[in-house]
C-alpha positions as CSV (number, residue, x, y, z in Angstrom):
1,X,22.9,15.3,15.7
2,X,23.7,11.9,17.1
3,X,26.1,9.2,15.0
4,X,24.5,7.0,12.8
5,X,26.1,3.7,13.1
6,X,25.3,0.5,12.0
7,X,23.4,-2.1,13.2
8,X,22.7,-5.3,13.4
9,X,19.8,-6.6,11.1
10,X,19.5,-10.0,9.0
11,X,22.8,-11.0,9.4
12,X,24.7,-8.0,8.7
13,X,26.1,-4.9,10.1
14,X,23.8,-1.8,7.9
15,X,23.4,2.0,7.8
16,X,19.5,1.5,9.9
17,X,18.2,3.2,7.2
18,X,15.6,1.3,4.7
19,X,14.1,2.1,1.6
20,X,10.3,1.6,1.9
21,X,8.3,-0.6,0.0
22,X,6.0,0.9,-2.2
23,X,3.0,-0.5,-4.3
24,X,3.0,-1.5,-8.1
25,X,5.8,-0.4,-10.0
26,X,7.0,2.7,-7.3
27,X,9.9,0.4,-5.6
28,X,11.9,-1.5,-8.0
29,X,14.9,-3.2,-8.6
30,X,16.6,-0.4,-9.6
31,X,15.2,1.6,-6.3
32,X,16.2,-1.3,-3.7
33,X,19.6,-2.1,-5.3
34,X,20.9,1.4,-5.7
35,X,19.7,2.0,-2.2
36,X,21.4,-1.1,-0.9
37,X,24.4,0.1,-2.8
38,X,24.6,2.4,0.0
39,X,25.0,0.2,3.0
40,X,21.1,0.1,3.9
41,X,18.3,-1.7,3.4
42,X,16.8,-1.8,0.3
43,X,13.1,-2.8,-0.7
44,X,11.6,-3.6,-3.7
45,X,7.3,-4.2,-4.3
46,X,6.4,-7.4,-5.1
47,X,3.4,-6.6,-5.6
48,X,2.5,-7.5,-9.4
49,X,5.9,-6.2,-10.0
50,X,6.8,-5.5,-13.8
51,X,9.0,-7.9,-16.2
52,X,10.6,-7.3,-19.2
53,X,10.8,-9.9,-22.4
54,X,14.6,-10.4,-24.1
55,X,14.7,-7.3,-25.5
56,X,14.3,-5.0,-22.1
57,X,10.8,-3.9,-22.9
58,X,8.6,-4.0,-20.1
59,X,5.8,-6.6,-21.0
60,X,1.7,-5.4,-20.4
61,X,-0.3,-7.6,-17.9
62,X,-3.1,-7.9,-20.1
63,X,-5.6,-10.8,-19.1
64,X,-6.8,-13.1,-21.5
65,X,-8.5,-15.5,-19.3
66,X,-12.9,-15.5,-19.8
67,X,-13.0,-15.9,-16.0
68,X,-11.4,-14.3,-13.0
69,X,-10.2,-17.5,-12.1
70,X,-8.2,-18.0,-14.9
71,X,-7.3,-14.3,-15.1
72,X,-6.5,-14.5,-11.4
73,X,-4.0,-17.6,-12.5
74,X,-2.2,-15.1,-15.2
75,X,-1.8,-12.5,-12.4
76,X,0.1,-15.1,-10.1
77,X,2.5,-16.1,-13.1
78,X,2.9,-12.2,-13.7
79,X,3.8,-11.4,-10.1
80,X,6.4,-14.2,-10.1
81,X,7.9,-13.4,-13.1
82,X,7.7,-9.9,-11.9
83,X,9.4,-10.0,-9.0
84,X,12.4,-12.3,-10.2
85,X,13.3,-9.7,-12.4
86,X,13.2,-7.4,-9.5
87,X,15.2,-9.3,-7.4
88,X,18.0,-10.1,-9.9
89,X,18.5,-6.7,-11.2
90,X,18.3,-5.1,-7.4
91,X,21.4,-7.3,-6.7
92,X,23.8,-6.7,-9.1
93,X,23.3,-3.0,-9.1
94,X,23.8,-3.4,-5.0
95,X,26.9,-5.3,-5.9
96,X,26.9,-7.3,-2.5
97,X,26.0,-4.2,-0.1
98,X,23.2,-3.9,2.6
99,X,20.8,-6.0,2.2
100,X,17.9,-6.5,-0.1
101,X,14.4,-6.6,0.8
102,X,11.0,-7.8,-0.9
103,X,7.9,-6.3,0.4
104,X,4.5,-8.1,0.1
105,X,0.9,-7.1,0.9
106,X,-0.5,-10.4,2.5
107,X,-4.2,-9.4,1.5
108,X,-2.7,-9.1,-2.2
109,X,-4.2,-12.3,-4.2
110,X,-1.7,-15.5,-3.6
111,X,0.5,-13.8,-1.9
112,X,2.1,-17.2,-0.4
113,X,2.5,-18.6,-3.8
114,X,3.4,-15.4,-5.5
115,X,6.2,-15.0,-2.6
116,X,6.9,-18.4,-3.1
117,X,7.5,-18.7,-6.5
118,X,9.9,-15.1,-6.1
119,X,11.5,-16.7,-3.5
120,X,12.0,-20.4,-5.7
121,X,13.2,-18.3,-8.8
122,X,15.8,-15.7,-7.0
123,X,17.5,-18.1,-4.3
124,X,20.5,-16.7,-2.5
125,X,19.4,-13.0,-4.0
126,X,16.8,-11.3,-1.3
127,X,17.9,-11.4,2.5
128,X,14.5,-10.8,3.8
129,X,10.6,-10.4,3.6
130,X,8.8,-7.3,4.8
131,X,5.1,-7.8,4.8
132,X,2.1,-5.6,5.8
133,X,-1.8,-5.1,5.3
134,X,-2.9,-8.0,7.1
135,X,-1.9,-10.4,9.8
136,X,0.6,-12.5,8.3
137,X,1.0,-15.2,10.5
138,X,2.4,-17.8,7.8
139,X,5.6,-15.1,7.3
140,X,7.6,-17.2,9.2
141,X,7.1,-20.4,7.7
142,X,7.7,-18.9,4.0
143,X,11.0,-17.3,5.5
144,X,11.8,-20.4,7.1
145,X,11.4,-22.8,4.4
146,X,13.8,-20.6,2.1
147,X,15.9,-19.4,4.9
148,X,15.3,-15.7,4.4
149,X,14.4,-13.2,7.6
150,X,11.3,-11.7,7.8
151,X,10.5,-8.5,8.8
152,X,6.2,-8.2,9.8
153,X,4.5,-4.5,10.1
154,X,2.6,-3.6,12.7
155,X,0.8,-1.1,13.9
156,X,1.0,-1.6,17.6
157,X,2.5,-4.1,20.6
158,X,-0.8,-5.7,20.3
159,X,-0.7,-6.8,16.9
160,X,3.1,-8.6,17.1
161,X,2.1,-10.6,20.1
162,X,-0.5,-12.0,18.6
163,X,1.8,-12.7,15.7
164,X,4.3,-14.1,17.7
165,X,2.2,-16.3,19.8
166,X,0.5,-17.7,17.4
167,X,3.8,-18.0,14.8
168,X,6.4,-16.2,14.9
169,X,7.8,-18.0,18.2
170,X,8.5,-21.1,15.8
171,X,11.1,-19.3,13.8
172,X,12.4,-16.8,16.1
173,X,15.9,-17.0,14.8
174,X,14.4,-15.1,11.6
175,X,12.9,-12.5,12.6
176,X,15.3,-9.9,11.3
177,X,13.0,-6.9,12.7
178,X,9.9,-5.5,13.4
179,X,8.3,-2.5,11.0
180,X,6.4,-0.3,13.6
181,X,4.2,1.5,11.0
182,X,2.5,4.9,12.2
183,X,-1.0,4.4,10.9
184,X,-1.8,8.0,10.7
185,X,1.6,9.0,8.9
186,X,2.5,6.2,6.7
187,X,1.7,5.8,3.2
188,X,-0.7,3.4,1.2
189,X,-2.7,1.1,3.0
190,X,-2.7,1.7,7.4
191,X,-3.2,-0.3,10.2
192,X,-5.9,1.5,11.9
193,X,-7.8,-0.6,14.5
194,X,-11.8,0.0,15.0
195,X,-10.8,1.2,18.0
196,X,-8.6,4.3,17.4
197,X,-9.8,7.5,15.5
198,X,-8.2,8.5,11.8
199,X,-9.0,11.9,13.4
200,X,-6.5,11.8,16.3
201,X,-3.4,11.0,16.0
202,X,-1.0,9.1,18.9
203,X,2.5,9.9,19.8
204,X,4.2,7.3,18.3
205,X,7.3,7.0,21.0
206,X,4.7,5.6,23.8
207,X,3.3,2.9,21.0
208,X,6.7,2.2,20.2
209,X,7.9,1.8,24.0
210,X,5.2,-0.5,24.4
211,X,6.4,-2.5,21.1
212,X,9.7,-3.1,22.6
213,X,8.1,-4.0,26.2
214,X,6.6,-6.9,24.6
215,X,9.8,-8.3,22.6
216,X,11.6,-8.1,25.6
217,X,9.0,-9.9,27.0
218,X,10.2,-12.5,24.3
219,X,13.5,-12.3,24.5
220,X,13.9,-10.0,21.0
221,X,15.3,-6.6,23.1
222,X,18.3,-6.8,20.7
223,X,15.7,-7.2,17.5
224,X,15.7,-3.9,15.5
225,X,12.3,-2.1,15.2
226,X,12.1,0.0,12.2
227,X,10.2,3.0,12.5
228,X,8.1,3.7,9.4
229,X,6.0,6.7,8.7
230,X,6.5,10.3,9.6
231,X,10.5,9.9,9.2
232,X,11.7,12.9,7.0
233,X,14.9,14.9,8.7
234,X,16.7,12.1,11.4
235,X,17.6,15.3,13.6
236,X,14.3,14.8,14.0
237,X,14.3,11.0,16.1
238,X,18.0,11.9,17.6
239,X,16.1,11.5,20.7
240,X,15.5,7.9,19.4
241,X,18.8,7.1,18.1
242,X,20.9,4.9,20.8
243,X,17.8,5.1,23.3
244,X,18.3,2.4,25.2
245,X,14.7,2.5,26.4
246,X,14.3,1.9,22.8
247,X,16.6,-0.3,21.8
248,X,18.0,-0.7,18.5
249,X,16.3,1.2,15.9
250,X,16.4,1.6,12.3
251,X,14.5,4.3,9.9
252,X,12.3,3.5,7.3
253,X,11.6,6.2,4.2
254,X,9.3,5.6,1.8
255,X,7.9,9.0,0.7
256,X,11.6,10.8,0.2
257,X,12.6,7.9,-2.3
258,X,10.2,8.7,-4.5
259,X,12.1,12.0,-5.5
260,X,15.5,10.7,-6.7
261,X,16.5,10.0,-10.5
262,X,16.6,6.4,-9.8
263,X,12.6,6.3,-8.6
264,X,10.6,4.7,-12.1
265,X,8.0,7.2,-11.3
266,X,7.2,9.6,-14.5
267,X,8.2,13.3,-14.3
268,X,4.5,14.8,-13.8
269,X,4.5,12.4,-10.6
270,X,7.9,14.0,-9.2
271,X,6.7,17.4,-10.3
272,X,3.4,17.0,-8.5
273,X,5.3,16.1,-5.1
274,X,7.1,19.2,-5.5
275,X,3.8,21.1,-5.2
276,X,1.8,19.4,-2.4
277,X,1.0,21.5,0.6
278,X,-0.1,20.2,3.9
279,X,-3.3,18.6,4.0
280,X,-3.2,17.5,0.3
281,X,-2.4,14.1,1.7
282,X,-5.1,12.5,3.9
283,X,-6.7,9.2,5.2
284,X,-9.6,7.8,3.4
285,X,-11.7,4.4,3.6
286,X,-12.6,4.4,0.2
287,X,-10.2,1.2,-1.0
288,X,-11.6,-2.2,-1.7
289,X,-9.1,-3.7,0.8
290,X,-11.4,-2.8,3.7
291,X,-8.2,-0.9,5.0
292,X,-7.9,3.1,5.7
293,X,-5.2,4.4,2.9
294,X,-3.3,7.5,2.4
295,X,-3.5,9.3,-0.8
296,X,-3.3,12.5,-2.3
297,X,-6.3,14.4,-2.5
298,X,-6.5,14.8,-6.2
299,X,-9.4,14.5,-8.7
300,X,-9.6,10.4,-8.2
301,X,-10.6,11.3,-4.2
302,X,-12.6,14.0,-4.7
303,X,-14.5,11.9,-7.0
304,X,-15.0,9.0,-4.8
305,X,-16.1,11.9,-1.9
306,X,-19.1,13.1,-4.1
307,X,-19.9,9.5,-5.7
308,X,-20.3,8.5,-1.7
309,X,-22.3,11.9,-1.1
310,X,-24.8,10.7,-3.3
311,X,-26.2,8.2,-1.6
312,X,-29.6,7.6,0.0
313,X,-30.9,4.7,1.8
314,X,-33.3,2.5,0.9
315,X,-36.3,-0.5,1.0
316,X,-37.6,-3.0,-0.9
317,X,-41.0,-2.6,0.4
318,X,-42.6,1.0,2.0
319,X,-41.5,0.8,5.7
320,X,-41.6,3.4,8.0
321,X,-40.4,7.2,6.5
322,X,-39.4,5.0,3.3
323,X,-43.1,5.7,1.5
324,X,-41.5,7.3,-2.3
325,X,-41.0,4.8,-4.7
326,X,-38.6,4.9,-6.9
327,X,-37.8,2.9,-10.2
328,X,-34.3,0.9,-10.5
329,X,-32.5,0.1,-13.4
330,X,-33.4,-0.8,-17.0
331,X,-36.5,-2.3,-15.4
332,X,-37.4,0.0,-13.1
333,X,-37.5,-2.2,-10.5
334,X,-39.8,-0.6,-7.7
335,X,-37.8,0.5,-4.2
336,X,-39.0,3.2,-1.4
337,X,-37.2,6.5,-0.5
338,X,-37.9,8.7,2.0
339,X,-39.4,11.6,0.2
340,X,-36.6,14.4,0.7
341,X,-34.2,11.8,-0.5
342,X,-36.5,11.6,-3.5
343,X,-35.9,15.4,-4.0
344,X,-32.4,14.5,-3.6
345,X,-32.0,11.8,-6.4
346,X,-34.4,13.8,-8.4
347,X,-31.8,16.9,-8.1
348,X,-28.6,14.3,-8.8
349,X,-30.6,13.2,-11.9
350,X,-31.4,16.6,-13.4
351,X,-27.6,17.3,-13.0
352,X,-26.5,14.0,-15.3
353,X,-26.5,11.8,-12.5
354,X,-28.9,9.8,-14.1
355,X,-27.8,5.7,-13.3
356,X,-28.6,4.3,-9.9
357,X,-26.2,1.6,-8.1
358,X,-27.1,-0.2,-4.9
359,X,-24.3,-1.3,-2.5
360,X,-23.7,-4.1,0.3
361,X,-25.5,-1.8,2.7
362,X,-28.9,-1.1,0.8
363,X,-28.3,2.2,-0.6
364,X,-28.1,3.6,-3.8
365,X,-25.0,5.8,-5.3
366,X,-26.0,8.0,-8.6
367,X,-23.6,8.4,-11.2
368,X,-23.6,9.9,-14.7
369,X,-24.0,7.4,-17.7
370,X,-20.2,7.5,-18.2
371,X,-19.0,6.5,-15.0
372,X,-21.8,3.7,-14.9
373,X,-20.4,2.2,-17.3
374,X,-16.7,2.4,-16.0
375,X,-17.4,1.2,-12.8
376,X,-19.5,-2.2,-14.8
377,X,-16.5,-2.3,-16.9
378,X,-14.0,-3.0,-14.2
379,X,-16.2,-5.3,-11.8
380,X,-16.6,-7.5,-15.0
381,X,-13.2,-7.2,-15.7
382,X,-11.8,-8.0,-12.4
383,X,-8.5,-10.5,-12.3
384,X,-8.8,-11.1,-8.5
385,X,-6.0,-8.9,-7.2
386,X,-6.7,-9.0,-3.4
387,X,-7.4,-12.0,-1.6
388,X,-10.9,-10.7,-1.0
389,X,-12.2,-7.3,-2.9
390,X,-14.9,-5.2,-2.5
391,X,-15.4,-3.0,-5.2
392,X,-16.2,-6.8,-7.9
393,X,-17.2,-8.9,-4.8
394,X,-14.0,-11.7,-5.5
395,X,-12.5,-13.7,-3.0
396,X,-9.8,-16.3,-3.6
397,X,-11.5,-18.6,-1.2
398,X,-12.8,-21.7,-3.0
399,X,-15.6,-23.1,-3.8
400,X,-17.6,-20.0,-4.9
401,X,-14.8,-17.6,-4.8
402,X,-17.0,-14.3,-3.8
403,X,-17.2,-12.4,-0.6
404,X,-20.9,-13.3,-0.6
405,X,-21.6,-9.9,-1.0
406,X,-22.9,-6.9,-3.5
407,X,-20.2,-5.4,-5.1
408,X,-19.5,-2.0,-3.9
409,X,-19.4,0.4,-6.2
410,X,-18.8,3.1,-4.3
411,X,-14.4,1.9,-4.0
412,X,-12.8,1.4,-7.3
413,X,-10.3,-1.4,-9.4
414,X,-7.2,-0.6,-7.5
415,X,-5.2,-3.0,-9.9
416,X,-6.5,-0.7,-13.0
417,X,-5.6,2.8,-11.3
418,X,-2.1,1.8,-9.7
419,X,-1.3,-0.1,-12.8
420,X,-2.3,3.2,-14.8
421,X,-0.4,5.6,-12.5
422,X,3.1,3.9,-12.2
423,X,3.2,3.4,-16.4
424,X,1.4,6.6,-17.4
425,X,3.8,8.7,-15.2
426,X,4.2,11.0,-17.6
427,X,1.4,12.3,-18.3
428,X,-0.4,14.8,-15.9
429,X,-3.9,13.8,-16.4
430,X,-2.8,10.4,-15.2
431,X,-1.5,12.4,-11.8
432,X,-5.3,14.0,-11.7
433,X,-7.2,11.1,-12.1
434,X,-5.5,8.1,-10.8
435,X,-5.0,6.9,-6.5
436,X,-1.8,8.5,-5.6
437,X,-0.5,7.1,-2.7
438,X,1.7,9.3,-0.6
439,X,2.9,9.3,2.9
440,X,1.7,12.8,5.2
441,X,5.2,14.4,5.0
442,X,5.3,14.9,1.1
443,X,4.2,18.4,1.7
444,X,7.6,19.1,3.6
445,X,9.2,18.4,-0.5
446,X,7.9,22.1,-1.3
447,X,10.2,23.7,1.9
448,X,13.0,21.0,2.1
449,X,15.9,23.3,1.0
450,X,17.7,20.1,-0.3
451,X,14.9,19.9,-3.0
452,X,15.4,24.0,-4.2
453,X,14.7,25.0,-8.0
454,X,13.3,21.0,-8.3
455,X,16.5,19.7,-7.1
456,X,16.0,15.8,-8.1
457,X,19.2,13.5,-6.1
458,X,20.2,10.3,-6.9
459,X,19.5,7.1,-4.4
460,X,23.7,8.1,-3.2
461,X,23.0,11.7,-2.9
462,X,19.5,10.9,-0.3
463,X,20.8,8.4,1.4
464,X,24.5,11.1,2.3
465,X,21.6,13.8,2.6
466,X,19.5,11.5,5.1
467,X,23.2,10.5,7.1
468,X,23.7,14.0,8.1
469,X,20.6,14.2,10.1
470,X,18.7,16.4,7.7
């Protein structure tokens, strides 16, 4: 196994090894600072990250607002709020090592003013911006105008030049590195292009090569990439370590942080990543970003599956094959089937799938009475968390603030169910019926000798595990 020595990256010599990012509530401030504690790069979410009031308790994001305007205006004061308190409590536990990282989705709702406001209320205590899910080409002015580096995910050398073309080239000086993200491998929310299959996976090291072909191209050849995704054992990338095809290179791990006794995730979420077995973790396109996302395949997903698998086609007057009619609704509004998919719905509604839903692209889902009024429940409830959502139809475009569109029932409140998973932890139903997030390696938990009899380290004992190569 190669040496791991330290490289250059936002102004400091670190261990190239970074705590990833991870959703609501997953990275904190206790996460990121103990993890910076350690020499590397630390990251906390903020992404509606939690605050406490003066007496440490954590304080609810419940929405008063009548509209999801105004309840999109509580979220924004949350997040900030949130994400000072992350900020300040990751650095005094890193006690003035490594570096400390915020991460931001750029298709979350406000993400410029919710980085913003972080950014305004924690001066001098986060050393850079990593930000994903999305092309965010104003990262380099928000990193500029506080004078913090930013650190963009990509997917491939097509994305960054585009990036740095049409931005990043303005503040080159702050670019502390580049997040290559394997699409197939990494956790959460991927950057799969329309042109590449979420059934074949690529060889990373060629779409990394060609990353690096490009900075040189712009004079960043001494600009860390960070390799994100797939990183479990570093024995593993020696082969990438001091490449000088490569060029400097860091390591990104996001799933193995999630197993320490520093991670805020409840015990029935460590014990359930102590279980999975390869292929319990799988791309789906089932999230209301529009993006492909990697999740467990628990209860939540199977749902989803058989909610989409329900689902027939249809037209508003009888053209072609489409001859049935079919009633809609409380007032039985009058569309046409094709007459097997009338045996279909006929069958769905005999088994308790009784309440039709149509979707953007004229079909109808069938659900039981239960879930009907779930799915209502949330699309009414909606506080604008993305910057455009499909599952309630907002968008956080003025004047009309929607996408234009029919709500799609057929995705889900991803606020609600994150929200639900990182604070009901504990509980094992919440594991079963809640997104779960998880990067492809997980499975390697159940064999990694390191973890035997539910071995749980701290954020010190990974990070000295990670250092030896294994």
């Amino acid at each position: 196994m190669r040496a791991i020595n330290a490289i250059r990256m936002g102004g400091l010599d670190v261990l190239p090894i970074v705590e990833g990012g991870k959703g609501i509530s997953v990275s904190n401030g206790v996460s990121s600072g103990h993890w910076a504690a350690t020499g590397g790069a630390g990251t906390f979410s903020a992404v509606n990250a939690d605050s406490y009031d003066e007496h440490g308790r954590r304080v609810e994001q419940v929405y008063h607002g009548r509209t999801r305007r105004e309840r999109h205006e509580e979220l924004v004061a949350y997040a900030i709020r949130g994400g000072i308190h992350q900020a300040r409590q990751a650095y005094e536990l890193a006690c003035g090592q490594g570096r400390i990282h915020a991460n931001i989705l750029w298709e979350m709702a406000g993400a410029e003013r919710v980085i913003s406001g972080v950014l305004e209320g924690a001066k001098g205590l986060i050393h850079g911006l990593t930000c994903g899910a999305g092309m965010p080409y104003r990262l380099s002015d928000i990193a500029a105008r506080f004078g913090v580096y930013y650190y963009p995910i990509v997917s491939s050398a097509r994305a960054f030049n585009a990036l740095w073309k049409r931005a990043y080239h303005k503040a080159a000086v702050l670019l502390g590195g580049v997040v290559y993200e394997d699409p197939w491998l990494a956790g959460g929310h991927n950057g799969l292009s329309n042109g590449e299959d979420p059934n074949k996976p690529e060889d990373p090291f060629p779409r990394v090569l060609a990353l690096r072909k490009v900075m040189r191209e712009f004079g960043l050849g001494d600009t860390p990439i960070i390799m994100a995704g797939g990183v479990w054992w570093l024995e593993e990338w020696q082969d990438w370590i001091d490449n000088p095809d490569l060029g400097p290179m860091a390591f990104q791990f996001g799933t193995r942080p999630l197993l320490t006794q520093e991670s805020p995730i409840g015990p029935a979420w460590k014990h359930k990543l102590l279980t999975l077995r390869e292929g319990d973790v799988f791309l789906n396109h089932f999230s209301p970003t529009g993006f492909y996302s990697s999740a467990v395949n628990n209860g939540f997903i199977q749902e989803l599956r058989e909610r989409s698998h329900r689902q027939v086609a249809y037209t508003t007057e009888a053209i072609g094959e489409h001859t049935a009619e079919y009633g809609v609704g409380p007032r039985k509004r009058i569309v046409y089937l094709t007459p097997p998919d009338l045996q279909h719905v006929l069958g769905w509604e005999a088994a308790g799938y009784t309440e039709a839903m149509r979707t953007p692209d004229s079909t109808l889902i069938f659900v039981t009475p239960d879930k009907f009024q779930e799915l209502t429940a949330d699309q009414v409830a909606c506080m604008g968390c993305l910057s455009q959502c499909r599952f309630s139809n907002w968008s956080q475009q003025a004047p009309d603030y929607t996408t234009g569109k029919k709500a799609d029932p057929r995705s889900y409140c991803i606020q609600k169910t994150l929200q639900t998973i990182g604070h009901e932890a504990n509980e094992p139903e919440a594991m079963e019926h809640n997104l779960m997030f998880s990067g492809h390696n997980a499975f390697r938990f159940a064999s990694d000798p390191f973890y035997s009899n539910g071995f749980i380290p701290t954020v010190k004992q990974l990070v000295e595990r990670i250092l030896t190569g294994r």
